[in-house]
N, C-alpha and C positions, 0 to 999 in steps of 0.2 A: 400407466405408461409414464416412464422417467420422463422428464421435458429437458431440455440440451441446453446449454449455458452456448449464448449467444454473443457471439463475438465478432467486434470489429475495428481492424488492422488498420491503423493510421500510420504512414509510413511516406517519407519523399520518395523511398526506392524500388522501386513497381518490383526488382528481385526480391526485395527483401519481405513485403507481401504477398507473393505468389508465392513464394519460402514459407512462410509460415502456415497461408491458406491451406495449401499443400497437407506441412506436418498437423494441423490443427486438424482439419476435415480427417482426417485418418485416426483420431483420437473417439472413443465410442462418448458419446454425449457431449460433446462440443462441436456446434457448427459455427463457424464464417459466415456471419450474413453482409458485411460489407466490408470495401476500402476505401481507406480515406489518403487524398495524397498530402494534406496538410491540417493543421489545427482546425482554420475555417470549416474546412471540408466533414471533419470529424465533427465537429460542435452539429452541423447541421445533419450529419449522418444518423447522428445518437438520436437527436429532435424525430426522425422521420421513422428508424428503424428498431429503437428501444433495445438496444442489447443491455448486455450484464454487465461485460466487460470491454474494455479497451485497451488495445495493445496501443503505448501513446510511446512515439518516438519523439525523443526531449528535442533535438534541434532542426529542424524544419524551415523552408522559405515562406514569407508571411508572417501568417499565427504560428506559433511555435508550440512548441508541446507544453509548457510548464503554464502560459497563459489560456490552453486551450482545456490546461486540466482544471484547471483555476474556476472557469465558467463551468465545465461539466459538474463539481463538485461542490459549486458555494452552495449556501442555506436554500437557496431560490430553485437550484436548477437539478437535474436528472438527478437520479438515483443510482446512475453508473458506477462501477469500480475500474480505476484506472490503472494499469502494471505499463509499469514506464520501459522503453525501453535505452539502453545504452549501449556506447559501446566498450566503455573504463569505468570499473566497480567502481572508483573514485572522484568521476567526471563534477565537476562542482557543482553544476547543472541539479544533480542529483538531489542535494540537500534543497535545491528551490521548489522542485519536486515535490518534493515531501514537505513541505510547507502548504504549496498550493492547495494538496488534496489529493495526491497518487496515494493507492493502497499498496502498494508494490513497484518490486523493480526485478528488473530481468535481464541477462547480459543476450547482446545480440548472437553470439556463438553460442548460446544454453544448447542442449542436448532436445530430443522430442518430448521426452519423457519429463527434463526441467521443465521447461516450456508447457505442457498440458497439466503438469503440476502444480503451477505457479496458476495458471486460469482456474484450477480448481478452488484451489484454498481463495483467492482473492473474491470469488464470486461468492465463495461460502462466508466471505466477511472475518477468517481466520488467517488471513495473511499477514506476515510482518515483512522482512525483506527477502529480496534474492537468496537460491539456496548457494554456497558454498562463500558468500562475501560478508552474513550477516552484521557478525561482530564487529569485522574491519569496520565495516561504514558505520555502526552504529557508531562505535569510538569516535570515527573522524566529525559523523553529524554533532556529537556531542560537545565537543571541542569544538568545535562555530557557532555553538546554541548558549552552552552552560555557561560561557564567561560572562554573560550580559542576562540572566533569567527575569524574564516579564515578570512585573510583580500585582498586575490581574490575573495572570494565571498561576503566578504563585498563592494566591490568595483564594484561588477557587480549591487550590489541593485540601484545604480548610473543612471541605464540603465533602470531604471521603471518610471514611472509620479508618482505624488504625490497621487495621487485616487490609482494607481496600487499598490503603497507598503502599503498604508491604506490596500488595499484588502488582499495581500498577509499577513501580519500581523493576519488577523482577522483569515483566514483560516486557519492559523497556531495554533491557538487557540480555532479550534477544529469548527466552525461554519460551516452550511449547507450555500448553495446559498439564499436560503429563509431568514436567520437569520442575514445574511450579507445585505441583500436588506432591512431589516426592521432596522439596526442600521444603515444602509446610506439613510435609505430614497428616495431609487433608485426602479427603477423596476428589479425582480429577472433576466430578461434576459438581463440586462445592465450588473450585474453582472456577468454572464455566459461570455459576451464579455470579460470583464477585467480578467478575470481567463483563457481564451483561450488564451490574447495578453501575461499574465505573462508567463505562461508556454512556451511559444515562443519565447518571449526574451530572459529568463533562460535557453531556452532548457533541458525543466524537462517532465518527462513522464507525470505525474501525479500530481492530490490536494498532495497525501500525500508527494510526491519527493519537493512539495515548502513548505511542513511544513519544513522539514527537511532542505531544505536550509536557511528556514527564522529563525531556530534556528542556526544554522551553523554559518550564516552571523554576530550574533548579532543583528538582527533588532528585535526578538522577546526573552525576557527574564521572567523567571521563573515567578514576581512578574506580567507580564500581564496577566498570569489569575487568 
């Protein structure tokens, strides 16, 4: 028996929860097990109810989503995957987001089909950004990241092979495992190996935690895509 990726909608806007509840529960192996109306409420939801994912809506009264993903996702705390949501692919909000600890993002107009899509891949831990906005944001994150690149995390890219920071670069740049194996020439599950040893070394959750490092670091800049 499949078990169902477990989800729970953090949102100020009681429509925009029942909206997704809604389109989610109608999705075959995804259930809804809770709402949250704000960060607090979320933080303590996850504690209580252990989902997979969280749908984290970034601006909120209170705790807010970027601070609430912050505590779901440090070293100490749940094991959660957080898909943010917004409502402008560009929202600034976004890129703190993805600092915090969001594995994903989501526009609040996505389709049911984005939407149960985006909960799949994030909880499989193969999630990079929003479908149909990737690149845009990657470029703009990257331009608010790469002019200043940390130089401890520059210093850890030290700690990859030369094939592994090729890889991490690519993914950074927004490429699938498949699209990565066809510009190296590799088989897609070589690839998968080298994406499992990155995340290992780096000790990063996720695809999207090594975009964000590979921006960070300086190994990936605006003009490589």
């Amino acid at each position: 028996m499949t078990t169902s990726i477990r989800v729970l909608i953090a949102d100020d806007q009681s429509m925009v929860r029942q909206g997704f509840t809604v389109l989610l529960n109608a999705e075959s192996g995804i259930e809804v097990v809770g709402q949250a109306v704000d960060g607090e409420d979320a933080v303590a939801q996850v504690a209580e109810l252990a989902p997979d994912v969280v749908l984290m809506d970034i601006r909120m009264p209170g705790l807010g989503g970027i601070e609430a993903t912050r505590r779901l996702t440090e070293p100490d705390g749940a094991t959660v995957k957080v898909l943010v949501l917004t409502t402008f692919d560009l929202d600034e909000y976004v890129y703190e987001a993805l600092r915090a600890g969001a594995s994903g993002f989501l526009l609040k107009d996505a389709s049911a089909e984005e939407l149960a899509h985006a909960v799949r891949v994030v909880a499989a831990g193969d999630a990079l950004l929003a479908p149909n906005i990737t690149k845009r944001l990657i470029a703009e994150f990257s331009r608010v990241t790469a002019a200043a690149p940390r130089a401890p995390l520059k210093d850890r890219v030290g700690d990859l092979t030369e094939r592994e920071t090729e890889v991490l670069a690519l993914i950074a740049q927004g490429l699938s495992n498949a699209e990565i194996a066809t510009r190296l020439v590799v088989a897609e599950q070589t690839v998968k190996t080298h994406v499992g040893r990155i995340l290992l070394k780096l000790g990063l959750r996720d695809r999207t935690q090594a975009a964000v490092f590979a921006y960070e670091s300086g190994l990936v800049r605006p003009t490589a895509l």
